[in-house]
N, C-alpha and C positions, 0 to 999 in steps of 0.2 A: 380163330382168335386165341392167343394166350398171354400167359403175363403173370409177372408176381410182383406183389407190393407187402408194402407194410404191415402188420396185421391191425394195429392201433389206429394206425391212418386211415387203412380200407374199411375197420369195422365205421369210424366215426364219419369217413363220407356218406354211405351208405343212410345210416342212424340218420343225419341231416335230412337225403333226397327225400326220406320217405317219412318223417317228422309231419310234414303238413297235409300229407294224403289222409284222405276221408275215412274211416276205420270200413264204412260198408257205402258200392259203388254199383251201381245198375250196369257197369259196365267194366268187367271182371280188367281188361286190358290196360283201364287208367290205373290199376295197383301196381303196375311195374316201375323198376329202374330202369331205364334205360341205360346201357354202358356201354363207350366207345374208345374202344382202347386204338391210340395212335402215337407215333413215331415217339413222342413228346410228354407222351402219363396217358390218363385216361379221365372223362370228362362224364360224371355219374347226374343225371337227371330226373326230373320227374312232372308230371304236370299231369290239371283233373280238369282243364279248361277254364279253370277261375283262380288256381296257384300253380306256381311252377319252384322248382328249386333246382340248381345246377351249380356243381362243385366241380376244381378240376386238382389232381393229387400228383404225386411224381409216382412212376411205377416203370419194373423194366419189361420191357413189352418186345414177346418175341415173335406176335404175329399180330395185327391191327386187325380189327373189323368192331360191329356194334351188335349189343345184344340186348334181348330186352327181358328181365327174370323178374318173380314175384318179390316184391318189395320186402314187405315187411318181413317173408319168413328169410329172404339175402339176408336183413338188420339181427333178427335174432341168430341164425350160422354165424355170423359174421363177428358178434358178438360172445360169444360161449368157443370162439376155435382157440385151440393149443399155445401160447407163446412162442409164435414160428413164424416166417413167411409166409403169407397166406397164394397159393398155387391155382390160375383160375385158367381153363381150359373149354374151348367148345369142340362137338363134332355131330354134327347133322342137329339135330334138335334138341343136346343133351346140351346142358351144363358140368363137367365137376370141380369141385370148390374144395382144395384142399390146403391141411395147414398139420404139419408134421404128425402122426399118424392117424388122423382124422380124414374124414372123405366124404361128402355129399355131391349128390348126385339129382340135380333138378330138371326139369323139362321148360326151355326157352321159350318166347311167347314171341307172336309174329312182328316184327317190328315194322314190315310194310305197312299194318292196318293201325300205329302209333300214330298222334298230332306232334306239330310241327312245335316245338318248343317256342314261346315267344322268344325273339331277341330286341333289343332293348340298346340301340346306337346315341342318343342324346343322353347329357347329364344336365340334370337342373342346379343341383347344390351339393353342398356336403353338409353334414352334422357331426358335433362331436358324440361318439357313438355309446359311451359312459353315461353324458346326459341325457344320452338319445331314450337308453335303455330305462335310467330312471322315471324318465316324463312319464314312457309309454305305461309304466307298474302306476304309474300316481295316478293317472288319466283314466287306463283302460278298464279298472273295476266299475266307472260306474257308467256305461256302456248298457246298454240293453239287451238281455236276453233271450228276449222273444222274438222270434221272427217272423212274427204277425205282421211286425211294422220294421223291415228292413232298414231304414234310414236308421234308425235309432241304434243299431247293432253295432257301427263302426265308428271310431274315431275320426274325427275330423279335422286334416290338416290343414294348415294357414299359413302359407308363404308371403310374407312381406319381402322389404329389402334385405334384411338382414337379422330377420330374425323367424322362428317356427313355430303356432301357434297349436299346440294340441287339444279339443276340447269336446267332452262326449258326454251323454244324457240319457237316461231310464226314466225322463219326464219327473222323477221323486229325487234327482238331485243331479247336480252339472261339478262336472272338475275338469279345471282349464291349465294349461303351463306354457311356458314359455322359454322357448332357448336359442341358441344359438345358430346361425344358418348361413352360410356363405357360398352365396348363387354365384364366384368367380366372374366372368365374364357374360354371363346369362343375367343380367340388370334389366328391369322391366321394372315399368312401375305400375302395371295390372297385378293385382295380388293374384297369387291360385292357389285353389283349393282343390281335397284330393278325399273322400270319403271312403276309407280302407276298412275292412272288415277287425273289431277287435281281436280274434284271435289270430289273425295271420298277423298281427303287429305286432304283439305279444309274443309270439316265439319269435320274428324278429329282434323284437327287444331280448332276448333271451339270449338267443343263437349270436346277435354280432355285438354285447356289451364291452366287448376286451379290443374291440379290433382296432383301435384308435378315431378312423373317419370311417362313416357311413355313406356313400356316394348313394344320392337320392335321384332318380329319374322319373318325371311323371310325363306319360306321350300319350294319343291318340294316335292308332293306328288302324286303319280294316274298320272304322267306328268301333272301336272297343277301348275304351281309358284304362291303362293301369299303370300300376306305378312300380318302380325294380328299386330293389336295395341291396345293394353291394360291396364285398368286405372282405379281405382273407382269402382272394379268389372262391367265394360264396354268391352267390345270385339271386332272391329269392321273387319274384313277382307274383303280385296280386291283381285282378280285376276290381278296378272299382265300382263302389256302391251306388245305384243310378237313382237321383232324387237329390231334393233339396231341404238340406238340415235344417229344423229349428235355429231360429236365428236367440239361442239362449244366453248371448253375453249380454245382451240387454240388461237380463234378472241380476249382472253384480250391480249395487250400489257404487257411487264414488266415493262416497264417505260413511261409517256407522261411527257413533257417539257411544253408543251401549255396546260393551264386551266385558267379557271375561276373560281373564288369562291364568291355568293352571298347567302342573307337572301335566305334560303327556302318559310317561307309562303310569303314572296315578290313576290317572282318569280311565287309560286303557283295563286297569286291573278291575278298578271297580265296577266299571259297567261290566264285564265279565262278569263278576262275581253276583251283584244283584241281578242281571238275568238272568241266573240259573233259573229262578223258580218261577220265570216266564213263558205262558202258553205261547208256539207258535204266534207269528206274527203282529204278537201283542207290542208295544212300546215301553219306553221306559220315562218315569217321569224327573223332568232336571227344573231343582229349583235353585235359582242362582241369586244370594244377596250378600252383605256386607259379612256375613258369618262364614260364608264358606258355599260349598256347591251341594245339595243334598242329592242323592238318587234315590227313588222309590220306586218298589215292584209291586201290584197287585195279582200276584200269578192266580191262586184262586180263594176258597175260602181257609182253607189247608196252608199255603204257606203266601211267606209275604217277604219283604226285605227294604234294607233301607243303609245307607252309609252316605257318611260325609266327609268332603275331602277339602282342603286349600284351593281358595280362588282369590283371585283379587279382582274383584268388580269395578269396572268405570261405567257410571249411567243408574238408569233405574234398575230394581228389583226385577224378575222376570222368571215364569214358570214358563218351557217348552217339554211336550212330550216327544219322542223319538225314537225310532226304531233302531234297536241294540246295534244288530250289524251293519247296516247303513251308517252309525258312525264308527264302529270300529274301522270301517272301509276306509273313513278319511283320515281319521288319528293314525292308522297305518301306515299312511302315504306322507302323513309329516313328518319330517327327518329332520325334527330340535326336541331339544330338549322339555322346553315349554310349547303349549298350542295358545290360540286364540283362539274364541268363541266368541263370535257379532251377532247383533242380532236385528232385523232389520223389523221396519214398522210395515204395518196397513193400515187401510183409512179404518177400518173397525179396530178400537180399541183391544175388542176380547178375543181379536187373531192374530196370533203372532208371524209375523212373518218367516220366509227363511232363515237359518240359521247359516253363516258364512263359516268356515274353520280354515286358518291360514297359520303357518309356522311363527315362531317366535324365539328366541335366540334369548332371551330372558324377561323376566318380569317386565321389562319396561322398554326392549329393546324389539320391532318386528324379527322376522326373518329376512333372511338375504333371498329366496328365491321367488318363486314368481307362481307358482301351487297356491290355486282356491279352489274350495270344496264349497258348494251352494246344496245345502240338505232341507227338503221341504219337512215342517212337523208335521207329526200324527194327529189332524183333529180331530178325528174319534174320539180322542180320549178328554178333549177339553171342556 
């Protein structure tokens, strides 16, 4: 095998394959690239049984075969060589990897004892891959983190006719969004859904935000679901999440009568600023009436805090307490200038319900998109 390509190009294929691999793996051979250099460029891989990623580059290729080398330390050579041609050669079980007077020298890893990369021949839809990227940043924070309880880790997708329904839960708070999806000629009228792990979405969202469409495929294959997205001649495939999600769209309301509506980065700034003097996991307290929106901190008996900022209230008066980062999570993901703050009832007067936060485009006007953040309060503190 040899070949030389780009060094910009090769280092960033590279960087991608091995982007979603596990940092530490019980099975030293899933940390490789796999690279197969033919007639045509060469086609850089990677896969740990539950993600795969597969690029394909231009390169001039003066001998074809496949090799399989350690990933990540390829990404860093790969990264740090010379502004040159990057010169890639095998011979018996060696690698060298050179770029104008640079030179390493790796040892090849067996690629008989490699899995077979999924391939992925159905397309379900396309997404606009802009918005794609936004939903998944709004959506995917409030995902769960433990994987005590798997279902809760992944985002959960919603295939209607013509549109994608993104929506994921830590049980302490749901964000939903909605966008665009065009199933072509794949028209059914059984929704599907597709339970993908938050961070393989997330560097999806990341990896294909520029690429204009994101070609979506969800298949069953061998009994194993997963779903490929693909972009830029990029590939990336997940296994999906096996279980059945909280069925949490239930908890939006269809109408709240009580809100508040203030500046976003206002409100961002402040709740920063009275949490400093917040113990861990303590909350913060919002009280919301016709004067404006107060926040108060009890951090301990040593310090305390308190500031008020512009609100325009519609409805009753209303005290919630909340946890700092939990809403900076959602005022994050809102992208106006102004937020909304609802507040929803329970049959006990002295519990407040969720707190809803949706975009707002001005004092009086909602937003245009389709992002709700459902945040449970702290009643600890009530």
């Amino acid at each position: 095998m040899k070949f030389q390509a780009n060094r910009d190009v090769f280092s960033e294929a590279v960087s991608f394959a091995v982007k979603l691999l596990p940092q530490r793996t019980t099975l030293p051979i899933l940390s490789g690239v796999l690279i197969q250099a033919t007639e045509t460029g060469l086609i850089l891989s990677s896969f740990d049984y539950e993600v795969s990623a597969q690029t394909e580059i231009a390169a001039d290729v003066e001998e074809t075969g496949t090799v399989l080398v350690s990933g990540r330390l390829l990404a860093e050579i790969a990264s740090r060589l010379p502004n040159a041609p990057v010169r890639f050669s095998t011979e018996e079980s060696r690698i060298v990897v050179s770029s104008g007077s640079a030179s390493f020298t790796l040892l090849s890893m067996p690629v008989e004892e490699y899995p077979s990369i999924p391939q992925i021949s159905s397309e379900s839809g396309l997404v606009p891959a802009e918005e794609f990227a936004a939903a998944v940043a709004q959506v995917a924070v409030a995902a769960s983190r433990d994987d005590v309880t798997p279902v809760i880790t992944g985002v959960q997708l919603e295939v209607s006719e013509n549109s994608l329904g993104l929506v994921a839960t830590d049980r302490y708070r749901v964000a939903v969004r909605e966008i665009n999806w065009d199933g072509g000629s794949n028209t059914s009228s059984e929704p599907i859904t597709a339970l993908v792990p938050a961070r393989t979405l997330q560097e999806v969202g990341k990896t294909f935000g520029n690429a204009g469409n994101i070609s979506v495929a969800i298949t069953n294959t061998d009994d194993r679901e997963l779903i490929a997205f693909t972009a830029n001649k990029k590939t990336v495939t997940s296994l999906l999440i096996k279980g059945n999600f909280p069925p949490v769209r239930r908890l939006f309301p269809d109408t709240i009568e009580n809100y508040a509506v203030m500046n976003t980065a206002e409100l961002i700034e402040a709740t920063r600023r009275v949490a400093l003097v917040l113990e861990r996991e303590a909350a913060l307290r919002y009280s919301f009436s016709p004067d404006g929106l107060t926040l108060e901190a009890i951090g301990s008996e040593q310090a305390q805090a308190s500031e008020t900022i512009d609100a325009v209230l519609t409805g009753d008066e209303i005290v919630v307490s909340l946890k700092p980062q939990f809403l900076l999570d959602g005022l994050g993901a809102v992208h106006s200038e102004f937020v909304r703050i609802s507040f929803t009832r329970t049959e006990n007067p002295n519990k407040p319900g969720p707190v809803l936060i949706t975009s707002q485009s001005s004092k009086e006007q909602p937003g245009a998109d389709s992002y709700k953040y459902l945040l449970q309060p702290n009643l600890l503190l009530r």
